[in-house]
N, C-alpha and C positions, 0 to 999 in steps of 0.2 A: 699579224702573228701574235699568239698570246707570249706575253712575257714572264705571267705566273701559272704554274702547272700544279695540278693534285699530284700525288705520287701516292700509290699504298701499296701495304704489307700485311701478311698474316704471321703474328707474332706465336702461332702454335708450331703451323704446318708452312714454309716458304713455297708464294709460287701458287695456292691453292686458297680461292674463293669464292666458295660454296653457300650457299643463302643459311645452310646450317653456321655455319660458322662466323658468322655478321658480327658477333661480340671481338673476337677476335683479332681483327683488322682493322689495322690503324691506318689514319688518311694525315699527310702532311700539304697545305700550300705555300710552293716555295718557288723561289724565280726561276726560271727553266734553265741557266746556266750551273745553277746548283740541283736541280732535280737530274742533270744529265751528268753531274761527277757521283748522285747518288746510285744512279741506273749501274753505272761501268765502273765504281769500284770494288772492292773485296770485301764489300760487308751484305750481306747476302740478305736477299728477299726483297728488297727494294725493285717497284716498275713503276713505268706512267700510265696513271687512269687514265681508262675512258673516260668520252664526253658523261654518258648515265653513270657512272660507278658510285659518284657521291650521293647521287638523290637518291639513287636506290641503296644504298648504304644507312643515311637516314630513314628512309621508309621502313628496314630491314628492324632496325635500334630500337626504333620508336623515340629517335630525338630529335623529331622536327613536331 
């Protein structure tokens, strides 16, 4: 079981990650005890990546 998790967010639109919007979205790695008080607290737009969502993130940027 993984112990450290991606989490992201779109800091325009919550919830919505669209290949337009790649600039947008920010990628946290954090330990998965802490990416699961991020998911189910009150601060909104926080989820857990997919396995792809960072490489295809990078690919998106162009910062790989």
């Amino acid at each position: 079981m993984a112990t450290y998790v991606y989490v992201k967010r779109n800091t325009k639109t919550p919830y919505s990650y669209a290949d337009e919007d790649a600039q947008d979205i920010e990628f946290k790695y954090v330990p998965l005890s802490t990416a699961f008080n991020m998911v189910n607290s009150k601060r909104i737009g926080w989820e857990r990546a997919k396995k792809g969502d960072y490489k295809k993130w990078l690919e998106l940027t162009g910062k790989r």
